[in-house]
C-alpha positions as CSV (number, residue, x, y, z in Angstrom):
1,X,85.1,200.2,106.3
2,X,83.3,198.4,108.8
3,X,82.2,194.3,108.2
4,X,80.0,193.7,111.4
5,X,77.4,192.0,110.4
6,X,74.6,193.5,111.8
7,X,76.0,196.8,112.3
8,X,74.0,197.4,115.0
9,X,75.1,197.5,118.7
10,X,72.6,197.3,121.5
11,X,73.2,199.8,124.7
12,X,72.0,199.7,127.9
13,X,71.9,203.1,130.2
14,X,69.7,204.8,132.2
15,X,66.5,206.4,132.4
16,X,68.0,209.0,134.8
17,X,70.7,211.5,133.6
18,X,73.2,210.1,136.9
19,X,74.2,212.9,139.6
20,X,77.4,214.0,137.4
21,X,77.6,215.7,133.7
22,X,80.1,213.0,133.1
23,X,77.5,210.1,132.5
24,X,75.7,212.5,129.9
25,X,79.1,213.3,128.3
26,X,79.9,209.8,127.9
27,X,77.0,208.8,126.6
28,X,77.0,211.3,123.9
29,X,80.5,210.2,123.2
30,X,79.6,206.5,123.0
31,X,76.2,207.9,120.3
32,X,78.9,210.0,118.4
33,X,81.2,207.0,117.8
34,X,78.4,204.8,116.7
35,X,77.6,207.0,113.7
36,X,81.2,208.0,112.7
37,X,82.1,203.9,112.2
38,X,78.4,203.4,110.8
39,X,77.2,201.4,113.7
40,X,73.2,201.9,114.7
41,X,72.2,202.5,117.9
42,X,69.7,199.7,119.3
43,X,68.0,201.0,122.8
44,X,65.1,201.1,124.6
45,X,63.4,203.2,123.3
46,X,63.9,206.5,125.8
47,X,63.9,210.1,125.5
48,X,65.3,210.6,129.1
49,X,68.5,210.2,130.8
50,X,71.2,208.6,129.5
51,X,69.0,207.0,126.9
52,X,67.7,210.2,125.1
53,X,71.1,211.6,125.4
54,X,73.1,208.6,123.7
55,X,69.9,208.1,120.7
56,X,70.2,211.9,120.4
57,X,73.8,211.9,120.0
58,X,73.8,209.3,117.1
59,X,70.7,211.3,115.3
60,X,72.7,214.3,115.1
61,X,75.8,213.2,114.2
62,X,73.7,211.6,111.0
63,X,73.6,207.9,112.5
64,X,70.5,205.4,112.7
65,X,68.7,204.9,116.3
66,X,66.1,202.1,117.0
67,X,64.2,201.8,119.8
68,X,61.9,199.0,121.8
69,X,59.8,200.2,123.8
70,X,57.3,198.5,126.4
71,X,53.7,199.6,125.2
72,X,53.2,200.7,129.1
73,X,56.3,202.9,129.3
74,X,55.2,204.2,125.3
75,X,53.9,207.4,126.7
76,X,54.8,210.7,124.4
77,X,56.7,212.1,127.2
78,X,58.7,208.6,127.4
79,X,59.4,207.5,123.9
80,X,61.8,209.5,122.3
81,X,59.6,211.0,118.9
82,X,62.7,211.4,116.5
83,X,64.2,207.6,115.9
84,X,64.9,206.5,113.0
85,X,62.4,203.3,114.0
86,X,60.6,202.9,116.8
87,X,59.4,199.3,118.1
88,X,56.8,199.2,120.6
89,X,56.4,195.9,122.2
90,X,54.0,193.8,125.0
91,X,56.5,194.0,127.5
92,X,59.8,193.4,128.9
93,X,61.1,189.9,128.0
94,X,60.0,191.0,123.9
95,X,62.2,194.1,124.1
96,X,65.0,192.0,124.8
97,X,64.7,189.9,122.9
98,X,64.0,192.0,119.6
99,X,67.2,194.1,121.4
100,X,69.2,191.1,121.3
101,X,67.6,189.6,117.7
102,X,68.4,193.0,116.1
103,X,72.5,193.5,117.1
104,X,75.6,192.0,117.1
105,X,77.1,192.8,120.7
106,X,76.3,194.9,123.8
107,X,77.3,198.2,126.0
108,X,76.3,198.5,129.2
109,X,76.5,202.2,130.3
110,X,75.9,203.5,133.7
111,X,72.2,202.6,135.1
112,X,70.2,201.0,137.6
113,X,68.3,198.0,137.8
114,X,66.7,197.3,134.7
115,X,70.5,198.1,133.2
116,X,72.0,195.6,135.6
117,X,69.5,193.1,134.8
118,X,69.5,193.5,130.1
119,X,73.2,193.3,131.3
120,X,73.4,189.9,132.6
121,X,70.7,188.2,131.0
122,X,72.8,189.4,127.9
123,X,75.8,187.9,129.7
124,X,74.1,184.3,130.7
125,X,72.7,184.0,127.2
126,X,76.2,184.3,125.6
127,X,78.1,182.4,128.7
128,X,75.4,179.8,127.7
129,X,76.0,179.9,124.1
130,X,72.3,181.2,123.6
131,X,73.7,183.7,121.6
132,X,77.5,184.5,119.9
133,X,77.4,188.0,121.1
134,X,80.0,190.1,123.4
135,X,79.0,192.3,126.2
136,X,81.0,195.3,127.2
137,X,81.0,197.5,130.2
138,X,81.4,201.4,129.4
139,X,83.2,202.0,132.7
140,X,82.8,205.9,132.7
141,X,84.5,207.4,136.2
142,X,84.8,203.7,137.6
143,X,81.4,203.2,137.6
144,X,81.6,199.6,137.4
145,X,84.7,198.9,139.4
146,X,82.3,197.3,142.7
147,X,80.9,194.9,139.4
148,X,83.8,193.7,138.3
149,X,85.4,193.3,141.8
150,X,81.8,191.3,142.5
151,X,82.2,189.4,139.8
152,X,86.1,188.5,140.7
153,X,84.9,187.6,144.3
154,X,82.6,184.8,142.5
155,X,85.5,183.6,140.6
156,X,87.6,183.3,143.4
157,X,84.9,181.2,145.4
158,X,84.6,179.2,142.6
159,X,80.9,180.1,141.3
160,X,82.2,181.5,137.7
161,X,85.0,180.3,136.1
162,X,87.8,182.5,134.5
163,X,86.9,181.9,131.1
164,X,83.0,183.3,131.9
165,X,84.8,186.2,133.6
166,X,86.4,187.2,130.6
167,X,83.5,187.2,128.6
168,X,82.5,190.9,130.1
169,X,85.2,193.1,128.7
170,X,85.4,196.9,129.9
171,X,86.9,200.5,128.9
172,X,86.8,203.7,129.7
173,X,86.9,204.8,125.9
174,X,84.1,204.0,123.5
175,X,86.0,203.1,120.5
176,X,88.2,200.8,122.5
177,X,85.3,199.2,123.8
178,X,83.9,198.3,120.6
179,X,87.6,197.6,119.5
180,X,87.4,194.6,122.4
181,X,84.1,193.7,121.5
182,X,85.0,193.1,117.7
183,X,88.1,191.1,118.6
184,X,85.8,189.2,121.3
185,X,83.1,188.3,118.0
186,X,85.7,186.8,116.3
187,X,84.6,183.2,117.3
188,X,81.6,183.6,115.2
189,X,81.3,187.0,113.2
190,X,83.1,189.6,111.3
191,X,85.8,191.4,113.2
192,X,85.6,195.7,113.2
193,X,87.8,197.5,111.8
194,X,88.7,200.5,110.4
195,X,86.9,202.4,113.6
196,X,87.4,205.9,114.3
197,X,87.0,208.1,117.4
């Protein structure tokens, strides 16, 4: 069915639900079609905002959720008490990297600043062939349109080149998402297919 190897897919969200039911309802769509196309959920650990919604998503549609956690933010009213494994590390540079050791590609959903920054350290690391992994923007109600206009204004004055552009894909829709994403892992892994909503 699916040959991406890990199956695991690394998501970045926030710690706050958003002002709008439509973050939550995206997130539990992006959880849902991680564990219908066997994918597990890597996060940070959360059982608030858009992190406990998407982990709680994927545990009751029968799917796998790991978490990494910071020990300071591994408080019982923090870390969500139902994943399928639960890593709680020194701090915030382990997290990502045991995030980023334990997947094969990245979502970034909407967040704030800790989401911007696991986003684009994720980005450098694979613009910098640090890592053969794809990042992808869940753009849910244009979110990320001001991003990805930024990001064109830096092309334009000739700080990032096309080609690192195009590394960040985006979609509205989960399962095209990690449709792009498996096309964009070709280079080095095993393409996803067989996906379903």
């Amino acid at each position: 069915m699916l040959a991406f190897d890990p199956p695991r897919v690394t998501v970045f969200c926030g710690s706050r639900p958003g002002s709008r039911p439509i973050y939550r309802q995206a997130a539990q769509a992006l959880g849902r079609c991680l564990a219908r196309n066997g994918l597990t959920l890597v996060y940070g650990g959360g059982s608030v905002g858009l992190m406990g919604a998407v982990a709680d998503a994927v545990l009751e549609a029968g799917g796998e959720a790991i978490g990494v956690i910071p020990k300071a933010l591994a408080l019982p009213e923090l870390a969500h008490p139902n994943l399928t494994e639960l890593h709680v590390v020194e701090g915030m540079h382990p997290r990502k990297h045991m995030m980023a050791r334990l997947s094969s590609c990245f979502v970034a959903m909407p967040g704030g600043l800790g989401t911007l920054e696991e986003l684009f350290e994720a980005l450098t690391w694979t613009q910098l062939g640090i890592q053969d992994k794809p990042v992808g923007l869940l753009d849910v109600a244009g979110y990320w349109d001001a991003l990805a206009a930024a990001l064109d204004v830096a092309v334009d004055e000739g700080f990032l080149s096309p080609a690192h552009r195009a590394l960040l894909v985006a979609d509205e829709d989960p399962l095209r998402l990690l449709e792009k994403l498996a096309a964009a892992r070709g280079r080095g892994g095993s393409p996803l297919d067989g996906l379903e909503v």
